[in-house]
KOLFITI-976312 format. One record per residue (C-alpha): x, y, z; residue in three letters; residue number from 1. Coordinates in steps of 0.001 Angstrom, whole numbers, padded with zeros to 6 digits. Each point is the difference from the previous one (the first is absolute). Example, Ala and Ser with C-alpha at 12.3 -4.5 7.8 and 13.67 -1.06 7.14 Angstrom:
2
      c1      c2      c3 kolpa marza
  012300 -004500  007800   ALA     1
  001370  003440 -000660   SER     2
//
This chain:
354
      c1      c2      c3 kolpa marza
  012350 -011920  020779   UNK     1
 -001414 -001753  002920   UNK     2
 -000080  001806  003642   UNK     3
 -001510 -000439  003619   UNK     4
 -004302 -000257  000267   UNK     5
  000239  003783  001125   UNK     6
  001804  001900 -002776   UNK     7
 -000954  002289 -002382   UNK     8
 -000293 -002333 -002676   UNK     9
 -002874 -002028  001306   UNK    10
 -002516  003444 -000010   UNK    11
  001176  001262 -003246   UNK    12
 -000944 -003478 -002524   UNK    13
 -003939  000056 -000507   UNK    14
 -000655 -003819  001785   UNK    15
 -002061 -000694 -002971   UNK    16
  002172  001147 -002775   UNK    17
 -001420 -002649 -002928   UNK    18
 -003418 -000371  000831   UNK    19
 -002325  000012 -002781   UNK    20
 -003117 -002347 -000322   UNK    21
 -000457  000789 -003563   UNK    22
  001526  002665 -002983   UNK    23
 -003688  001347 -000783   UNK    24
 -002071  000866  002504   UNK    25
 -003538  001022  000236   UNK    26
 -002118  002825  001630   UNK    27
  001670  003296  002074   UNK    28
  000569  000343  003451   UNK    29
 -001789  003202  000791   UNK    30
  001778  003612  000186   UNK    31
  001546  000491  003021   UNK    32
  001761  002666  001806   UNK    33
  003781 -000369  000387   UNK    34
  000830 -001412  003370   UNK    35
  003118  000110  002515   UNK    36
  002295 -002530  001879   UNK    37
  003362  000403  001449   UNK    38
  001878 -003201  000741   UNK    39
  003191  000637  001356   UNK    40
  002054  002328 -001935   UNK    41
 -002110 -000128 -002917   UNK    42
 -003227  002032 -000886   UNK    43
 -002854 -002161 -002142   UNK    44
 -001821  001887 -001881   UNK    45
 -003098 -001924 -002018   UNK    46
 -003319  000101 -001791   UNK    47
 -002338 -002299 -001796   UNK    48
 -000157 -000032 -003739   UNK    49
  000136 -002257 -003462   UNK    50
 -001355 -002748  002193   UNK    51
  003027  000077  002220   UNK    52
  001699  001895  002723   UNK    53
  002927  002585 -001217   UNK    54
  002177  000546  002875   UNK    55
  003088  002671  000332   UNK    56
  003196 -001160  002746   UNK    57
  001825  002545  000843   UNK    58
  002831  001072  003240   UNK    59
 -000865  002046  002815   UNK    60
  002426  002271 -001135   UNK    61
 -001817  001500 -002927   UNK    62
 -003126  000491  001643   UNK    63
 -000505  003678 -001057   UNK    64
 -000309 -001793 -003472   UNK    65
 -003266 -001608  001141   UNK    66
 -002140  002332 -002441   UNK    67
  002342 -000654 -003205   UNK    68
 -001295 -003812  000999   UNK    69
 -003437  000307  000343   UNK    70
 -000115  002360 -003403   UNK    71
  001574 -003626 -001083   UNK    72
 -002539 -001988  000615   UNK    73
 -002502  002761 -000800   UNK    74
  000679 -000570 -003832   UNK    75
 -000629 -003686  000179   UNK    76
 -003678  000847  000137   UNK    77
  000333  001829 -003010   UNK    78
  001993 -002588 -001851   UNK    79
 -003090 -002320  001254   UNK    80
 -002518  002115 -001485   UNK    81
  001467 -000150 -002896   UNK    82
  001267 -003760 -000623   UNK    83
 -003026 -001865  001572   UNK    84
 -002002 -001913 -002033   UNK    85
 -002658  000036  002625   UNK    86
 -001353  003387 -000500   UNK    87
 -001601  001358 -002980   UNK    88
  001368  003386 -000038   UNK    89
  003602 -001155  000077   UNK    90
  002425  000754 -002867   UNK    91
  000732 -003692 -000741   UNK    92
 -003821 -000773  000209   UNK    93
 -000675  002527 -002610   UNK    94
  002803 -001160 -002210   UNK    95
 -001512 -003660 -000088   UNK    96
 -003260  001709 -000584   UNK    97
  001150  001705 -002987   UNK    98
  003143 -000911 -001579   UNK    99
 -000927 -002720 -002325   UNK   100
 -000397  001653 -003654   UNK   101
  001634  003016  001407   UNK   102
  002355  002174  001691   UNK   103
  000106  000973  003675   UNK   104
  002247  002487  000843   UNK   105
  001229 -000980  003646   UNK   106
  002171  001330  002888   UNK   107
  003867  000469 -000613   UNK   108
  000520 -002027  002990   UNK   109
 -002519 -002385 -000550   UNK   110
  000663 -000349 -003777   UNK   111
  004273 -000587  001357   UNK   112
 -001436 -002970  001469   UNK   113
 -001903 -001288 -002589   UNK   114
  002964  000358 -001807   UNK   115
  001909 -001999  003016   UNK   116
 -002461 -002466 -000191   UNK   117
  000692 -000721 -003487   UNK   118
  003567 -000444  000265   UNK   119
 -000211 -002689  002615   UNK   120
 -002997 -001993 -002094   UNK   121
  002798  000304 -003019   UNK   122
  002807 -000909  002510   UNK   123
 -001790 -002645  001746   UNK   124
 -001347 -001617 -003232   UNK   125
 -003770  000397  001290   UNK   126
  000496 -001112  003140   UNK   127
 -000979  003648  001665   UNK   128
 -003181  001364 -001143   UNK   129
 -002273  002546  000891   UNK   130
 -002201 -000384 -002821   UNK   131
 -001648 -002891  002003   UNK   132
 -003323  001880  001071   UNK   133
 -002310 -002552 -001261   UNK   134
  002004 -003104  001069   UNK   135
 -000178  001858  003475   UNK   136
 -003791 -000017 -000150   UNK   137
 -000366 -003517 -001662   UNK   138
  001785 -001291  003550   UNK   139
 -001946  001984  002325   UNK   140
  003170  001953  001095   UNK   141
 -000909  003324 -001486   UNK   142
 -002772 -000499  002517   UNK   143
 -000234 -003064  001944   UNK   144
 -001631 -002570  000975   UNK   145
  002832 -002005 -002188   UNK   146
 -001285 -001950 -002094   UNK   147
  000555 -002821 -002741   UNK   148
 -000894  000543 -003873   UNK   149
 -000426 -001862 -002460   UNK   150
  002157 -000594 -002857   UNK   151
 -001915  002023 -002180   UNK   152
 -000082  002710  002377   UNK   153
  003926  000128  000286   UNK   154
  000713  000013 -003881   UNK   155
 -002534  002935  000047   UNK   156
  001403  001579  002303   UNK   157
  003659 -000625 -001343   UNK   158
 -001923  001530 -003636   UNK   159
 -000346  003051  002301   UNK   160
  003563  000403  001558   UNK   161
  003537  000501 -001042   UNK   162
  002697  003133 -000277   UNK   163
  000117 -000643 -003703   UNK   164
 -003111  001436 -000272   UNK   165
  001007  002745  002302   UNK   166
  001074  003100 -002826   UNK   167
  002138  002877  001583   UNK   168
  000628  003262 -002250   UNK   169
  003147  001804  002180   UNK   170
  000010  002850 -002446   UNK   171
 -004096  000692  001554   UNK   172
  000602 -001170  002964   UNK   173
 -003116 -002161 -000352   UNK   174
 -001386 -004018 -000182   UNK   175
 -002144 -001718 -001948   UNK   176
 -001434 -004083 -000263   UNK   177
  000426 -001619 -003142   UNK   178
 -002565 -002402  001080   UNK   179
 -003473  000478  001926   UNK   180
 -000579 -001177  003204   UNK   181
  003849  000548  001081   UNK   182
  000309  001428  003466   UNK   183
  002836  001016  001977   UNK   184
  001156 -000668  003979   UNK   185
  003149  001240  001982   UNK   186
 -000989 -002799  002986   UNK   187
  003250 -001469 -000663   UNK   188
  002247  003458 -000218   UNK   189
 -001884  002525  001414   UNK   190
  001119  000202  003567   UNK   191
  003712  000111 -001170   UNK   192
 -000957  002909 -002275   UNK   193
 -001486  001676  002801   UNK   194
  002794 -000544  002491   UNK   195
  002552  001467 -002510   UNK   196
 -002397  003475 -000711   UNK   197
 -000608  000219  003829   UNK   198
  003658 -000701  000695   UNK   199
  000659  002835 -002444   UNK   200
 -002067  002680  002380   UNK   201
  002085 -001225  002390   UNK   202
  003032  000486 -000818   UNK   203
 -000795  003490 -001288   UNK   204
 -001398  000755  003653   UNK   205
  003707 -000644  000991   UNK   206
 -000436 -003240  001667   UNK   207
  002732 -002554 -001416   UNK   208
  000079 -002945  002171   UNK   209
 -003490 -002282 -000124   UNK   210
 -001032 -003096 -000288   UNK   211
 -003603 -000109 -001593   UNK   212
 -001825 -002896 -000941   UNK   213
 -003623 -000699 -001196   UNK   214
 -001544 -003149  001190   UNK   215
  003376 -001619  001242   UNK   216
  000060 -001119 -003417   UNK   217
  001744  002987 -001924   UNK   218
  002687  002100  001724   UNK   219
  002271  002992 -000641   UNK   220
  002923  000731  001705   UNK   221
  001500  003416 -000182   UNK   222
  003257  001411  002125   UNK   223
  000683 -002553  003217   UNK   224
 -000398 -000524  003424   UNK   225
  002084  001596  002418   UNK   226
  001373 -003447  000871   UNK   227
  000552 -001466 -003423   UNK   228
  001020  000414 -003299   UNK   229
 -003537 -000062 -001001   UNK   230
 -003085 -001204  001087   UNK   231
 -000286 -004152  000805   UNK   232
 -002730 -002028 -000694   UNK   233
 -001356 -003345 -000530   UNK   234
 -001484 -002536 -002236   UNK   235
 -002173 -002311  001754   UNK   236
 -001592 -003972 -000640   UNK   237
 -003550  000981 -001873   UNK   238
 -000838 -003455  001847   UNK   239
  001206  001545  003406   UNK   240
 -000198  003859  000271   UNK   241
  002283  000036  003219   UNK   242
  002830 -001830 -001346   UNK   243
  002473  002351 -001340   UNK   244
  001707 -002140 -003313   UNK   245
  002746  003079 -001098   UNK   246
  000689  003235  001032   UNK   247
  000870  002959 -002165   UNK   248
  002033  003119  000309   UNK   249
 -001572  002962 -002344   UNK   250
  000995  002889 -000560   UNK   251
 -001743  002566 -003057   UNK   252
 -001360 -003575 -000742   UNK   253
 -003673 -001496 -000333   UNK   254
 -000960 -003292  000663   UNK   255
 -003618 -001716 -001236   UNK   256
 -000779 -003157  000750   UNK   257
 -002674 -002716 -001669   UNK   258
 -000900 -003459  001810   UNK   259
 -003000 -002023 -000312   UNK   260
 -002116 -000165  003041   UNK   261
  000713 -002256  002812   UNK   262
 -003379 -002435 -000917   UNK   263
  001508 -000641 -003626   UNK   264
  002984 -000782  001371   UNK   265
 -000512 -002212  002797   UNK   266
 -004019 -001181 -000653   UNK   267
  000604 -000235 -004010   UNK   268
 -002566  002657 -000474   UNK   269
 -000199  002149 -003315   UNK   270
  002373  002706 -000335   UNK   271
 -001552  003554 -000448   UNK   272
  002303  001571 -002236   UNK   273
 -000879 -000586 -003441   UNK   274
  002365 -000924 -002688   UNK   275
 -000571  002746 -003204   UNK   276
  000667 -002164 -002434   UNK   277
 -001935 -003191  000434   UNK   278
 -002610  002099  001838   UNK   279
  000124 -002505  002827   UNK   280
  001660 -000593  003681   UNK   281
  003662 -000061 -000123   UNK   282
  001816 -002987  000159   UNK   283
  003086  000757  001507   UNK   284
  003551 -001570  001966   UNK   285
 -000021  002957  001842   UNK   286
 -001676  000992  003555   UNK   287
  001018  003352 -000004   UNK   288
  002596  002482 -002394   UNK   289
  001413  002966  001892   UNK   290
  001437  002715 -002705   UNK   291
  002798  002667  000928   UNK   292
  000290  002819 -002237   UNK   293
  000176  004114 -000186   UNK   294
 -003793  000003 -000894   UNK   295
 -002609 -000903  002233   UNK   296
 -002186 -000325 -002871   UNK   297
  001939 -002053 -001836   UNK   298
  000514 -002055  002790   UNK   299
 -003450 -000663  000823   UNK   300
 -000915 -000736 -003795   UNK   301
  002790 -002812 -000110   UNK   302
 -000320 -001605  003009   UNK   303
 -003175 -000630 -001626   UNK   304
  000872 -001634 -003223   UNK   305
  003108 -001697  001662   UNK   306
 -002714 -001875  002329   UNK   307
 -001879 -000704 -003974   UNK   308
  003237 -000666 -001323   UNK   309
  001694 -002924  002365   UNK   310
  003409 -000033  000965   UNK   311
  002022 -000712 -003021   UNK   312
 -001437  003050 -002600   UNK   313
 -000123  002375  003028   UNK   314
  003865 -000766  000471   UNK   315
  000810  000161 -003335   UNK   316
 -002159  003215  000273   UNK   317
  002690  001532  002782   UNK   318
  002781 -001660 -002076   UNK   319
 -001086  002449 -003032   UNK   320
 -000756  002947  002784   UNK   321
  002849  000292  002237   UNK   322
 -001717  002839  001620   UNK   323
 -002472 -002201  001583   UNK   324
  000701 -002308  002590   UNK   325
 -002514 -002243  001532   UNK   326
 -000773 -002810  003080   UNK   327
 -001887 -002812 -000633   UNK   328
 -001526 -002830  001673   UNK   329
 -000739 -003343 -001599   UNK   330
 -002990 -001624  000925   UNK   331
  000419 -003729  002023   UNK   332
  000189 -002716 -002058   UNK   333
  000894 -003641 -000147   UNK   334
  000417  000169  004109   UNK   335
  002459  002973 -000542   UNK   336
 -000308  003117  002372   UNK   337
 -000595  003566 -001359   UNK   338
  003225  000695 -001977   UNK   339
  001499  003716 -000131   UNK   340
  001412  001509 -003221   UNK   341
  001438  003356 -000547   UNK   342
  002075  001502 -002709   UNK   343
  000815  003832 -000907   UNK   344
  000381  000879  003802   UNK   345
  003349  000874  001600   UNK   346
  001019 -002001  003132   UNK   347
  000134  002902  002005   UNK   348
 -003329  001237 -000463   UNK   349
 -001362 -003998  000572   UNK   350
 -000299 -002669  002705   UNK   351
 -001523 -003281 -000850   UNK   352
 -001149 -000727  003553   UNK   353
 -001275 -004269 -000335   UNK   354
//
């Protein structure tokens, strides 16, 4: 899978593939208009949104599809509006307004991923959440500065938080908290949701071959390359964002990927993803846990618990799910370099690379 500096495959793997300084993050990047590169024989289509940048890869070769990708990205604005938890107006800000003591009828879409959501907190045994709202606040992420509470303020806040407490009703399409002060937050799925409802307009615009990724962090492939069987990309060192660790060959694949920031890793610093159910930092073997599944949203939600979970439940996780496949990187300990573990992942779709 390797090949001289110049070929295709160097311009078609995002450089920073595995980036992300932390699972929830606060504030918006502000609307922007859609903007356009061409590199090569690719066109790079992206705008600003959910606090990241959502960028669409596509060949030369299907340029007259250009408008079936901006009408892509065009509905991740949309999906924003109605998943942020930083406006008032938005459908998940009304449902934490209102849902405890009773019903809110919600979305179809939106109420499918509530649903989702509650699968992987069953499947993950708590270790996804997005009934975390108030542990969000308590740590300053919902809207930084970050911050450290006190032990009072994190059992509180853990009172407050929890999918148990998070009632569906299929049959009415609707939600509703069993206990008050529950609120809800997609942080750590939304962008995967969103790249799998964009990718949808996409595909009905007739364009079938794409990479799209939001934030280098979450990525769908669709179709492939004109060079490969697929699109290839790379998992990179969250200590060194240049060094390339594995590379990946996907095709109708998505990849999300989890790592704690570079100054917990290397300065000892506290990690800013929270743990849902001790309310506090996570604790965790792992630097980073790339997923590879069908769903982008899926992915993204359990690259997050697998970072909460460690490295032994998160295989036994992909032991149980053979769907699911998965890189990881240990964290350096005991004088021992970065280690690289992967399981689920055919050999010809994989390159460990160090």
């Amino acid at each position: 899978m390797s090949g001289p500096s110049n070929s295709r495959r160097n311009f078609l793997k995002p450089r920073t593939l595995g980036k992300m300084l932390t699972t929830f993050t606060g504030g918006e990047w502000p609307q922007g208009e859609i903007t356009r590169e061409e590199e090569g024989w690719l066109y790079r289509l992206s705008r600003e949104a959910m606090a990241t940048r959502f960028q669409v890869l596509f060949e030369v070769l299907d340029a007259d599809l250009t408008s079936a990708a901006e009408k892509g990205l065009d509905i991740i604005d949309d999906l924003e509006s109605q998943l942020t938890v930083y406006r008032e107006g938005s459908e998940v800000s009304r449902i934490n307004r209102e849902a405890f003591g009773q019903e809110v009828m919600v979305e179809k879409g939106l109420f499918e991923l509530l649903q989702m959501s509650r699968t992987l907190w069953e499947e993950t045994g708590g270790c996804f959440d997005i009934a975390v709202h108030q542990l969000l606040k308590a740590w300053g992420i919902f809207k930084p500065p970050w911050r450290q509470p006190s032990r009072d303020e994190v059992q509180e806040a853990l009172l407050k938080s929890g999918m148990d407490a998070v009632l569906l009703d299929a049959g009415k399409q609707a939600v509703r908290f069993s206990r008050e002060g529950i609120g809800i937050n997609f942080g750590a799925i939304g962008k995967g949701y969103a790249l799998e409802k964009a990718a949808e307009r996409l595909l009905a615009g007739g364009l079938e071959h794409f990479l799209f990724h939001g934030g280098n962090s979450s990525l769908l492939a669709r179709g492939a390359s004109t060079w490969e069987n697929g699109w290839l990309t790379a998992v990179v060192d969250p200590m060194d964002w240049s060094r390339e660790m594995v590379h990946l060959l996907l095709r109708n694949r998505a990849l999300s990927t989890s790592a704690l920031s570079r100054e917990c890793l290397t300065k000892g610093e506290t990690a800013h993803i929270i743990d849902p159910r001790s309310g506090y930092p996570v604790q965790t073997d792992l630097a980073s846990a790339s997923v590879v599944c069908r769903s982008a949203t899926v992915a993204e939600g359990l690259s997050t618990a697998f970072l909460v979970m460690g490295l032994d439940m998160a295989l036994e996780y992909c032991q149980k799910h053979p769907e699911v496949g998965a890189v990881f990187l240990r964290r350096p300990h005991q004088g021992r370099p970065l280690e690289i573990i992967h399981t689920g992942i055919p050999s010809s779709s994989l390159e460990v690379l160090v």
